[in-house]
Residue, then its C-alpha position, 0 to 999 in steps of 0.5 A: x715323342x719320348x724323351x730319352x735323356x737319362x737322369x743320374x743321381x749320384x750314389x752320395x746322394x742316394x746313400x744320405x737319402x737312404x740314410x734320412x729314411x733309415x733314420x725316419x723310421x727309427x724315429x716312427x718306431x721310438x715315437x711310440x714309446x711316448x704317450x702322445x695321445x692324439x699326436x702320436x698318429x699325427x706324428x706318424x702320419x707326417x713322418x710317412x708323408x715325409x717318407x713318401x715325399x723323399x722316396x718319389x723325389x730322388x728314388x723315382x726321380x720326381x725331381x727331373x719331371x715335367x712340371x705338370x706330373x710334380x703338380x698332379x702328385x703334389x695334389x695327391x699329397x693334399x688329398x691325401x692330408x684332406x682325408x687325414x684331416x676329415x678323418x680327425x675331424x669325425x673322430x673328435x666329434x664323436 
Protein backbone atom coordinates (compact mmCIF):
# COMPACT_ATOMS: atom_id res chain seq x y z
CA UNK A 1 0.00 0.00 0.00
CA UNK A 2 1.15 3.66 -0.49
CA UNK A 3 1.60 5.76 1.94
CA UNK A 4 -0.21 8.95 0.97
CA UNK A 5 0.87 11.43 3.66
CA UNK A 6 2.56 14.52 2.13
CA UNK A 7 5.53 15.87 3.75
CA UNK A 8 5.53 20.05 3.85
CA UNK A 9 8.79 22.01 4.63
CA UNK A 10 8.32 25.42 5.05
CA UNK A 11 9.44 28.03 2.45
CA UNK A 12 11.76 29.59 5.47
CA UNK A 13 13.64 26.50 5.67
CA UNK A 14 13.84 25.56 2.17
CA UNK A 15 14.99 29.36 1.38
CA UNK A 16 18.19 29.03 4.44
CA UNK A 17 18.93 25.51 2.90
CA UNK A 18 19.11 27.35 -0.38
CA UNK A 19 21.06 30.07 0.93
CA UNK A 20 23.59 27.38 2.79
CA UNK A 21 24.08 25.74 -0.62
CA UNK A 22 24.79 29.15 -2.45
CA UNK A 23 27.22 29.76 0.17
CA UNK A 24 28.63 26.25 -0.27
CA UNK A 25 29.55 26.79 -3.67
CA UNK A 26 31.09 30.31 -3.14
CA UNK A 27 33.29 28.71 -0.75
CA UNK A 28 34.29 25.68 -3.31
CA UNK A 29 34.91 28.35 -5.93
CA UNK A 30 37.24 30.60 -3.46
CA UNK A 31 38.79 27.40 -2.03
CA UNK A 32 40.53 27.51 -5.26
CA UNK A 33 42.30 30.32 -4.94
CA UNK A 34 44.32 28.97 -2.22
CA UNK A 35 47.38 26.33 -2.74
CA UNK A 36 46.17 23.72 -0.60
CA UNK A 37 48.09 21.27 -2.65
CA UNK A 38 46.42 17.89 -1.57
CA UNK A 39 43.73 19.29 0.52
CA UNK A 40 42.22 21.36 -2.16
CA UNK A 41 40.39 18.31 -3.67
CA UNK A 42 39.84 17.04 -0.34
CA UNK A 43 38.13 20.23 0.72
CA UNK A 44 36.11 20.13 -2.34
CA UNK A 45 35.22 16.69 -2.34
CA UNK A 46 33.76 17.20 1.60
CA UNK A 47 31.98 20.56 0.58
CA UNK A 48 30.05 18.59 -2.38
CA UNK A 49 29.41 15.67 -0.13
CA UNK A 50 28.06 18.38 2.15
CA UNK A 51 26.12 19.61 -0.74
CA UNK A 52 24.72 16.50 -1.70
CA UNK A 53 23.88 15.55 2.11
CA UNK A 54 21.73 19.13 2.25
CA UNK A 55 20.00 18.44 -1.19
CA UNK A 56 18.83 14.55 -0.35
CA UNK A 57 17.59 15.71 3.28
CA UNK A 58 15.40 18.67 2.70
CA UNK A 59 14.94 18.83 -1.12
CA UNK A 60 13.77 15.35 -1.78
CA UNK A 61 12.75 14.88 1.60
CA UNK A 62 15.05 12.20 3.17
CA UNK A 63 14.26 13.22 6.21
CA UNK A 64 10.62 11.93 6.28
CA UNK A 65 11.50 8.36 4.83
CA UNK A 66 11.54 5.01 6.13
CA UNK A 67 14.63 4.25 8.16
CA UNK A 68 15.70 1.59 5.79
CA UNK A 69 15.83 3.91 2.64
CA UNK A 70 18.24 6.73 5.22
CA UNK A 71 20.16 3.74 5.78
CA UNK A 72 20.87 2.51 2.34
CA UNK A 73 21.70 6.12 1.23
CA UNK A 74 23.98 6.74 4.04
CA UNK A 75 25.82 3.60 2.90
CA UNK A 76 26.31 4.97 -0.41
CA UNK A 77 27.68 8.17 1.42
CA UNK A 78 30.32 5.52 2.72
CA UNK A 79 31.02 4.19 -0.31
CA UNK A 80 31.27 6.98 -1.77
CA UNK A 81 34.19 8.14 0.88
CA UNK A 82 35.75 4.25 0.46
CA UNK A 83 36.42 5.29 -3.11
CA UNK A 84 37.61 8.52 -2.23
CA UNK A 85 40.05 7.25 0.17
CA UNK A 86 41.20 4.12 -2.11
CA UNK A 87 41.63 6.57 -4.95
CA UNK A 88 44.35 8.97 -2.10
CA UNK A 89 45.61 5.96 -1.23
CA UNK A 90 46.92 4.94 -5.00
CA UNK A 91 47.76 8.29 -5.97
CA UNK A 92 50.17 8.75 -2.93
CA UNK A 93 52.15 5.52 -3.76
CA UNK A 94 52.90 6.04 -6.90
Amino acid sequence: MANNTTHTTEYRVLARVLLVLMFLTFLTISVTSYHLAAFGVTVALLIAGTKGFLVLTYFMHLKYESLLLRILVSMVFVLYAVIILITFIDYAYR
